[in-house]
Backbone and ligand atoms as CSV (ligand in chain L), in Angstrom:
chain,resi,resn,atom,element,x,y,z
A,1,UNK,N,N,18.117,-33.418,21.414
A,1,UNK,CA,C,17.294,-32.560,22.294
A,1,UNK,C,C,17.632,-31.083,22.066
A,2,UNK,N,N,16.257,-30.176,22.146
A,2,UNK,CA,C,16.569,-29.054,21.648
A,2,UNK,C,C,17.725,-28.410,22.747
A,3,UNK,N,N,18.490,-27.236,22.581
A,3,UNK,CA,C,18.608,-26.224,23.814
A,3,UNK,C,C,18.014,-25.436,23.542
A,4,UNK,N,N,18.280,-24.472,24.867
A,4,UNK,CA,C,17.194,-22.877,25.115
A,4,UNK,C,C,17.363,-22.231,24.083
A,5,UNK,N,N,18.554,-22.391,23.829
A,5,UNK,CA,C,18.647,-21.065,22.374
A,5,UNK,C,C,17.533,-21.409,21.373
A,6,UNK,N,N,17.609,-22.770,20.803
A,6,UNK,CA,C,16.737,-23.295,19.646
A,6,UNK,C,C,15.675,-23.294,20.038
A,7,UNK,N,N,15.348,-23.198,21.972
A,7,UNK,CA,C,13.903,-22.844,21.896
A,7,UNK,C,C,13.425,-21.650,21.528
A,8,UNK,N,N,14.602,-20.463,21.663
A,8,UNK,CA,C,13.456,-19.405,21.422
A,8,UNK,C,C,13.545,-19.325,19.610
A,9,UNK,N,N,14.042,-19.554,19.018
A,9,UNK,CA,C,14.407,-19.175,17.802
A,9,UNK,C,C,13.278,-19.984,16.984
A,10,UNK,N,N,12.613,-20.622,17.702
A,10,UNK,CA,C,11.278,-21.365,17.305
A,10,UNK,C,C,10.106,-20.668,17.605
A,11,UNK,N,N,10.316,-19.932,18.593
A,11,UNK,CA,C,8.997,-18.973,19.025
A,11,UNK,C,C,8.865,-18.214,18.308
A,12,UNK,N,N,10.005,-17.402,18.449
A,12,UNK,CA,C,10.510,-16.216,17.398
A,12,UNK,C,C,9.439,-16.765,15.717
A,13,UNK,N,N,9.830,-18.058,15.187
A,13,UNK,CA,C,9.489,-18.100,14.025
A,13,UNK,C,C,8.173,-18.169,13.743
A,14,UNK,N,N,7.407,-19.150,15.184
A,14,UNK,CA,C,5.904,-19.555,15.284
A,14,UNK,C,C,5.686,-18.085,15.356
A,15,UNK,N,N,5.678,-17.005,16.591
A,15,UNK,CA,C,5.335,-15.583,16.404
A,15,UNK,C,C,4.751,-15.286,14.732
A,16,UNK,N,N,5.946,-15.030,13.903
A,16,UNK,CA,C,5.871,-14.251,12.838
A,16,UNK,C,C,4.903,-14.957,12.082
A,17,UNK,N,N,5.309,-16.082,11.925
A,17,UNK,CA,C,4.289,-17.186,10.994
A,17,UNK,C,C,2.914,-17.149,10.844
A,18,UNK,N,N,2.279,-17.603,12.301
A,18,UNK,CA,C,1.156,-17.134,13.150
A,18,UNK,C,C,0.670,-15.628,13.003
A,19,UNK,N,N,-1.338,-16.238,12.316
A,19,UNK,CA,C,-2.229,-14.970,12.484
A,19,UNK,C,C,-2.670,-14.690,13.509
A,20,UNK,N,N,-2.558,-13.495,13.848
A,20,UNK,CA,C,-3.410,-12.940,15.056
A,20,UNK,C,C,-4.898,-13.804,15.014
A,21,UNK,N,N,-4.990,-13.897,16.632
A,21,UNK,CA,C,-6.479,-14.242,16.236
A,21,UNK,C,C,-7.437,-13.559,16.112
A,22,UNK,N,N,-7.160,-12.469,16.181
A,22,UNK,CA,C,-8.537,-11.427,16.324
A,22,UNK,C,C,-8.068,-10.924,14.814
A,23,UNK,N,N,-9.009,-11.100,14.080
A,23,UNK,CA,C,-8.368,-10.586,12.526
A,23,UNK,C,C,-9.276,-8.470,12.457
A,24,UNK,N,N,-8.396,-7.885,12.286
A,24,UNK,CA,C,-8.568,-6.661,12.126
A,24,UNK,C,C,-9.236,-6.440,10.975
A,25,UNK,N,N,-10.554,-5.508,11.540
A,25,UNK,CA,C,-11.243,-5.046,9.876
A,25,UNK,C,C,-11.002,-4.421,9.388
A,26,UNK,N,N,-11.311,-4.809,7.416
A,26,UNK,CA,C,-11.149,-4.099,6.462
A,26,UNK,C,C,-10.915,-2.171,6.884
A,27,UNK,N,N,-10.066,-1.589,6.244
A,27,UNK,CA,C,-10.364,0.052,6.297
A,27,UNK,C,C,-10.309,0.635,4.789
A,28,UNK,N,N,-11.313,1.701,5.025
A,28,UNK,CA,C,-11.182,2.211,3.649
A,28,UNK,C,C,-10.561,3.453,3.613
A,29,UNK,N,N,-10.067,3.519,2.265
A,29,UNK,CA,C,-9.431,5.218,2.227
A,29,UNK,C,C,-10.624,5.845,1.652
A,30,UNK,N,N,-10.635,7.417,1.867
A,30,UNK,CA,C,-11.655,8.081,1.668
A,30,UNK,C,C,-11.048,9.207,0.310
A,31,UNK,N,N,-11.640,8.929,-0.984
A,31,UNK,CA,C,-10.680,9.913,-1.833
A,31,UNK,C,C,-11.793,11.240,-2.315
A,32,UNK,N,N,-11.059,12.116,-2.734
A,32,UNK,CA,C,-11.669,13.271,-2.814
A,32,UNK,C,C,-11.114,13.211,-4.519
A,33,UNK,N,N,-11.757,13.930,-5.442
A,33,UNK,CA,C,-11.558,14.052,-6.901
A,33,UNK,C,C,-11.663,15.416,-7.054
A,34,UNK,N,N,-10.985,15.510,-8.162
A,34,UNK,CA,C,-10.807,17.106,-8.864
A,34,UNK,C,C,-11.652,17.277,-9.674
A,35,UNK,N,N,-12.395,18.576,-9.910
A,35,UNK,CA,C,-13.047,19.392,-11.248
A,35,UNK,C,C,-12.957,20.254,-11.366
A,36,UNK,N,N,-13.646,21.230,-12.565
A,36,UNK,CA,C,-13.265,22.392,-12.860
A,36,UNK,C,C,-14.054,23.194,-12.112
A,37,UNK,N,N,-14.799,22.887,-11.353
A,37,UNK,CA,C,-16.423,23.770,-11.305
A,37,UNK,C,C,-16.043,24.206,-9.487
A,38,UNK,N,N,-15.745,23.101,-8.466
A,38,UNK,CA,C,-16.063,23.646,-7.285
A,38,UNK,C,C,-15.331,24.390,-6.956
A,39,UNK,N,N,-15.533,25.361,-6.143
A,39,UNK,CA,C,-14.940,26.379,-5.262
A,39,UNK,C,C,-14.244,25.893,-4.400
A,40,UNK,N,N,-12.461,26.219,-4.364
A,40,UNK,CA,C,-11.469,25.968,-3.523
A,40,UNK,C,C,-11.942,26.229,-2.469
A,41,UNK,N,N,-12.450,27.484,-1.865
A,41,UNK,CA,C,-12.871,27.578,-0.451
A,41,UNK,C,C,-13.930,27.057,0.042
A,42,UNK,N,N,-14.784,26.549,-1.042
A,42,UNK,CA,C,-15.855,25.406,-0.543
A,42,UNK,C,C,-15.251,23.667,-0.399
A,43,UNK,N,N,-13.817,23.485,-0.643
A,43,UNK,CA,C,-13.937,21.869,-0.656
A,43,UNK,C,C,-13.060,21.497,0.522
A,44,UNK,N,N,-12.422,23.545,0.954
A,44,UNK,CA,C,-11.116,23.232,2.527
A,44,UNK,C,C,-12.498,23.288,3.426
A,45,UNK,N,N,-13.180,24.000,3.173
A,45,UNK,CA,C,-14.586,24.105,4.238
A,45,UNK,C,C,-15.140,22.244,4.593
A,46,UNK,N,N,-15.454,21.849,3.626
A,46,UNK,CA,C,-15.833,20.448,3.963
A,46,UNK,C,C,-14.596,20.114,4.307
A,47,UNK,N,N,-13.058,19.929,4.014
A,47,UNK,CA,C,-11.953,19.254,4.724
A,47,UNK,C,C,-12.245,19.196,5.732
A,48,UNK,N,N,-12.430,20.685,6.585
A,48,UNK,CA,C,-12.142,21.030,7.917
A,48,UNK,C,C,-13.495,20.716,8.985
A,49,UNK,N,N,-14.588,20.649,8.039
A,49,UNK,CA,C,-16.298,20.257,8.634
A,49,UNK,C,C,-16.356,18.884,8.367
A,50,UNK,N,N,-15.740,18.013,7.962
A,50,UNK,CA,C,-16.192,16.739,7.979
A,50,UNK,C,C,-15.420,15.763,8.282
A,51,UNK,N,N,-13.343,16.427,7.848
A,51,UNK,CA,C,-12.773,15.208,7.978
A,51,UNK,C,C,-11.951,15.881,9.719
A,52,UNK,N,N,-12.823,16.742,10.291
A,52,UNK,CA,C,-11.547,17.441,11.365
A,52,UNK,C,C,-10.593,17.835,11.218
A,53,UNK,N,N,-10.090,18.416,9.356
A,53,UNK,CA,C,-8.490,18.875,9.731
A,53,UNK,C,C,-8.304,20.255,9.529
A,54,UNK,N,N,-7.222,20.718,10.306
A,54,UNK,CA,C,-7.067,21.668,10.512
A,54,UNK,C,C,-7.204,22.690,8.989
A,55,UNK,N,N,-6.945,24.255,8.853
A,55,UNK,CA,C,-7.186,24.771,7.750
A,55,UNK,C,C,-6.245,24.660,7.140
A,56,UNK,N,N,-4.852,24.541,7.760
A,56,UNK,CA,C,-3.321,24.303,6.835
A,56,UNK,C,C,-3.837,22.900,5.877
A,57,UNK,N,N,-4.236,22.105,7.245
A,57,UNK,CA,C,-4.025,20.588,6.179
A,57,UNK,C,C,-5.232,20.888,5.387
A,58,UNK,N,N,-5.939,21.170,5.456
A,58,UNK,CA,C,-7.191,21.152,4.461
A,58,UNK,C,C,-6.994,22.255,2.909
A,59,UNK,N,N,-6.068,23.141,2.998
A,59,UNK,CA,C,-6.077,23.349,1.771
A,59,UNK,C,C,-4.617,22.363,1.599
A,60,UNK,N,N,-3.250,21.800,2.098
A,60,UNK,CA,C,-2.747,21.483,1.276
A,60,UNK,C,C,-3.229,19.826,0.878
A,61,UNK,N,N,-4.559,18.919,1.383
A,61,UNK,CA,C,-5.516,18.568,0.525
A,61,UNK,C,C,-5.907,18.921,-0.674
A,62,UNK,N,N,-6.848,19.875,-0.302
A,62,UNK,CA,C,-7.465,20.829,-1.366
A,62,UNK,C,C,-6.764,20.657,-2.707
A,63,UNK,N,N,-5.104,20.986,-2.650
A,63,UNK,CA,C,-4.264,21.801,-3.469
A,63,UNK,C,C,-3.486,20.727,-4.432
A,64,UNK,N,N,-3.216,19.578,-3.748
A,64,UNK,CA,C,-3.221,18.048,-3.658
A,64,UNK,C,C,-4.440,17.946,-5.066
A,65,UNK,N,N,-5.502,17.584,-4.453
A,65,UNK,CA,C,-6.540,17.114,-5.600
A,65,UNK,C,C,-6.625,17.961,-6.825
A,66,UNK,N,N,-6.016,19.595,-6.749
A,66,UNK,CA,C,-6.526,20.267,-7.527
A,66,UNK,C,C,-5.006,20.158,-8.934
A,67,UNK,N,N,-4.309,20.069,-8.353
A,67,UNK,CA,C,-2.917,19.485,-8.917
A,67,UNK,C,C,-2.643,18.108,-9.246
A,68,UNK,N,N,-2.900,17.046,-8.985
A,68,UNK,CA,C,-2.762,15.782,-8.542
A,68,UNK,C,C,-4.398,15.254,-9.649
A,69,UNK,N,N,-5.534,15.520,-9.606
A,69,UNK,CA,C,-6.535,14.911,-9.854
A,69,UNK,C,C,-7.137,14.244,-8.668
A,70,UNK,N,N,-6.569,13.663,-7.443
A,70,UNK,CA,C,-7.088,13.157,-6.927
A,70,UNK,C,C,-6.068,13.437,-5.309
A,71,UNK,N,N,-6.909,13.216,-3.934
A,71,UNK,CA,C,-5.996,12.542,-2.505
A,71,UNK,C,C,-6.499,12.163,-2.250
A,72,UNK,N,N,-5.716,11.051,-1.056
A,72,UNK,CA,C,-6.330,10.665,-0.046
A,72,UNK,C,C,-6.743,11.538,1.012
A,73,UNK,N,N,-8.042,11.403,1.488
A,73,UNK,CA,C,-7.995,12.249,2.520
A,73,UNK,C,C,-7.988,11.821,3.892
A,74,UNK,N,N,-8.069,10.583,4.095
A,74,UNK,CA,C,-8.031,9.566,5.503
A,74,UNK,C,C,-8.395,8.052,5.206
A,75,UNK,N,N,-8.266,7.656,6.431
A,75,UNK,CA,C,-8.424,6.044,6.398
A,75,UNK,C,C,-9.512,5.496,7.297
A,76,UNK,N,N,-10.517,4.988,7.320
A,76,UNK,CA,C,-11.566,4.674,8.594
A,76,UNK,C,C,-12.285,3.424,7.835
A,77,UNK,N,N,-12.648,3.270,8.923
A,77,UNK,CA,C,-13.875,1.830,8.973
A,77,UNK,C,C,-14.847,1.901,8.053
A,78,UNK,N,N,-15.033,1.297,7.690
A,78,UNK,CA,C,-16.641,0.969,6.162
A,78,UNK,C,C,-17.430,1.994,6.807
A,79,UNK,N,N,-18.203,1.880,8.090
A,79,UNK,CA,C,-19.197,2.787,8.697
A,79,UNK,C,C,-19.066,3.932,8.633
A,80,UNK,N,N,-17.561,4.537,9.383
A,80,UNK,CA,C,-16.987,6.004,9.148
A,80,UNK,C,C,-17.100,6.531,7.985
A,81,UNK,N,N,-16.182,5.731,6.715
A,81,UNK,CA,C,-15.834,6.116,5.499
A,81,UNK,C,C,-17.436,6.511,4.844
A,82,UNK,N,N,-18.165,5.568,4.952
A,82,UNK,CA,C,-19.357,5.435,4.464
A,82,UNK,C,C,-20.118,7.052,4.433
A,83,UNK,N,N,-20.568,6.851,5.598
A,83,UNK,CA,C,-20.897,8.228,6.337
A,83,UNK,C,C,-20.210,9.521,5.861
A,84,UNK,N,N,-18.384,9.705,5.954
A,84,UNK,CA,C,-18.192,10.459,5.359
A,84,UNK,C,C,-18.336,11.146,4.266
A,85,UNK,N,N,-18.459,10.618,3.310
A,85,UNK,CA,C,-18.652,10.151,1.727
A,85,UNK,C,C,-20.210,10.884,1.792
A,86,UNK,N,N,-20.884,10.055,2.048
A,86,UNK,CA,C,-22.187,10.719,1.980
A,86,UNK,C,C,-22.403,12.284,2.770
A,87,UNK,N,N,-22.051,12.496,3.986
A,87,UNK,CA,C,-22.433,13.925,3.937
A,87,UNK,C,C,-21.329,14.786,2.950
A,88,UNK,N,N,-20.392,14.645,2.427
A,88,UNK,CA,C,-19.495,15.397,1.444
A,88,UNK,C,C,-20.545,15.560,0.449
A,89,UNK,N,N,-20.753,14.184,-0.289
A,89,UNK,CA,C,-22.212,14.564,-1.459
A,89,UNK,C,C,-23.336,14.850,-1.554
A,90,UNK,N,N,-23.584,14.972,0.123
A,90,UNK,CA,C,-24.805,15.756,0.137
A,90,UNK,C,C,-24.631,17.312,0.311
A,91,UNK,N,N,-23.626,17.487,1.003
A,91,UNK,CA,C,-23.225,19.184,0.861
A,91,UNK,C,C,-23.100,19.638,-0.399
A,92,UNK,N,N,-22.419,18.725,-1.356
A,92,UNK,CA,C,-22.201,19.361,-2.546
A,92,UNK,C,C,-23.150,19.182,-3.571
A,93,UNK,N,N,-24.265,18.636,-3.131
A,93,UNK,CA,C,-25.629,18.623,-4.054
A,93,UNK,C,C,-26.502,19.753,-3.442
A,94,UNK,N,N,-26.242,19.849,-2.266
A,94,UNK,CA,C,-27.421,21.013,-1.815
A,94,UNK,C,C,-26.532,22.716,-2.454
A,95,UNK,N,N,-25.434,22.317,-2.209
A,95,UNK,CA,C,-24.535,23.703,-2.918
A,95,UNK,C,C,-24.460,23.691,-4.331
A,96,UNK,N,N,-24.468,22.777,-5.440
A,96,UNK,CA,C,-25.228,22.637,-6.440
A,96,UNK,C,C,-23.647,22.841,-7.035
A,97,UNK,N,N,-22.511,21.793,-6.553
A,97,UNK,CA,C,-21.156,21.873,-6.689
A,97,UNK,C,C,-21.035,20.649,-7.556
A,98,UNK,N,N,-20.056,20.259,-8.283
A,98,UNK,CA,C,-20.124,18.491,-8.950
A,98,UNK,C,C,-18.980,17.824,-8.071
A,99,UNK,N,N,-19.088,18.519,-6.943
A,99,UNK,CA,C,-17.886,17.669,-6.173
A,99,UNK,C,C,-17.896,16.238,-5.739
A,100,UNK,N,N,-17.046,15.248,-6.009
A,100,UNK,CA,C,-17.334,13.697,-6.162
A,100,UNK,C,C,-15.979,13.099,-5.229
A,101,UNK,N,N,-16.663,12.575,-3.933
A,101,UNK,CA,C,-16.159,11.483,-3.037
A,101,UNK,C,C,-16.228,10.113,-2.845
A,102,UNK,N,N,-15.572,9.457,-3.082
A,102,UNK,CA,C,-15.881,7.914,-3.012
A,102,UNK,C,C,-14.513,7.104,-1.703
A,103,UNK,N,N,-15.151,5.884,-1.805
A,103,UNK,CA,C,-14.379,5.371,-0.881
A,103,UNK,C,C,-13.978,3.841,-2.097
A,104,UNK,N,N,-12.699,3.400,-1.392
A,104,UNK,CA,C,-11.673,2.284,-1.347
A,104,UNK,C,C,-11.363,1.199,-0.603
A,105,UNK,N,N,-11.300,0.174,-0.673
A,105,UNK,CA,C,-10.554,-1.045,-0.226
A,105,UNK,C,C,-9.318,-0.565,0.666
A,106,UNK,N,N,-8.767,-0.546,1.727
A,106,UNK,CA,C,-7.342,0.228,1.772
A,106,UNK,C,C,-6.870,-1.470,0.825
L,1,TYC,N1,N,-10.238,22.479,-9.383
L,1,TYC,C1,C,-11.121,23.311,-8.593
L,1,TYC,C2,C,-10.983,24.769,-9.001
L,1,TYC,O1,O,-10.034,25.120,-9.693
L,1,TYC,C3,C,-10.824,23.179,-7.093
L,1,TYC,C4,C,-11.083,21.809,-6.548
L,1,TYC,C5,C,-10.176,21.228,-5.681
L,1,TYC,C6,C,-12.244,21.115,-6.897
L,1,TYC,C7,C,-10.411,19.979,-5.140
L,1,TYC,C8,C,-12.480,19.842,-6.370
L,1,TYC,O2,O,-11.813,18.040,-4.918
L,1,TYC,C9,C,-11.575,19.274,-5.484
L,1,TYC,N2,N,-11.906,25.617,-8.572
């Protein structure tokens, strides 16, 4: 027969073992890419107009992709990410920029 101790040390294990039942959805990362062509002060402008961040974080983004080739710039839901993504490439088609956003699997 078990004792108390071995009971919890069984919970403990069922806990960890055990999936949540509510399974959490997919998130995507939202990446921003480097080129030669757009304007640094046009890509902290969309940082700060599309993803909410402040102007510090948005150029050391910026500075990130321009060094790096590529950042992350956040993490959100298919819908969010989605959305984001698209008004970035539509700003930068109406500004006539080759700036290129895509989204990820996290
Ligand atoms: N490399 C660009 C320049 O030198 C700046 C830039 C940064 C462009 C980030 C795109 O996602 C980008 N003007």
């Amino acid at each position: 027969m078990m004792s108390g101790k071995d009971d919890h040390a069984d919970d403990t294990e069922l806990a960890l073992k055990t999936r949540p039942k509510t399974a959490r959805p997919p998130m995507y990362k939202v990446l921003l890419l480097n080129d030669d062509y757009t304007p640094m002060e046009f890509v902290t402008h969309i940082l700060e107009r599309i993803f909410s961040l402040s102007a510090a974080q948005s150029v050391e983004i910026m500075l990130t992709v321009h060094k790096k080739g590529l950042a992350v710039v956040g993490v959100f839901s298919h819908e969010v990410a989605e959305t984001k993504v698209a008004q970035v490439m539509d700003l930068a088609r109406q500004n006539q920029h080759p700036l290129q956003c895509t989204m990820e699997k996290e």
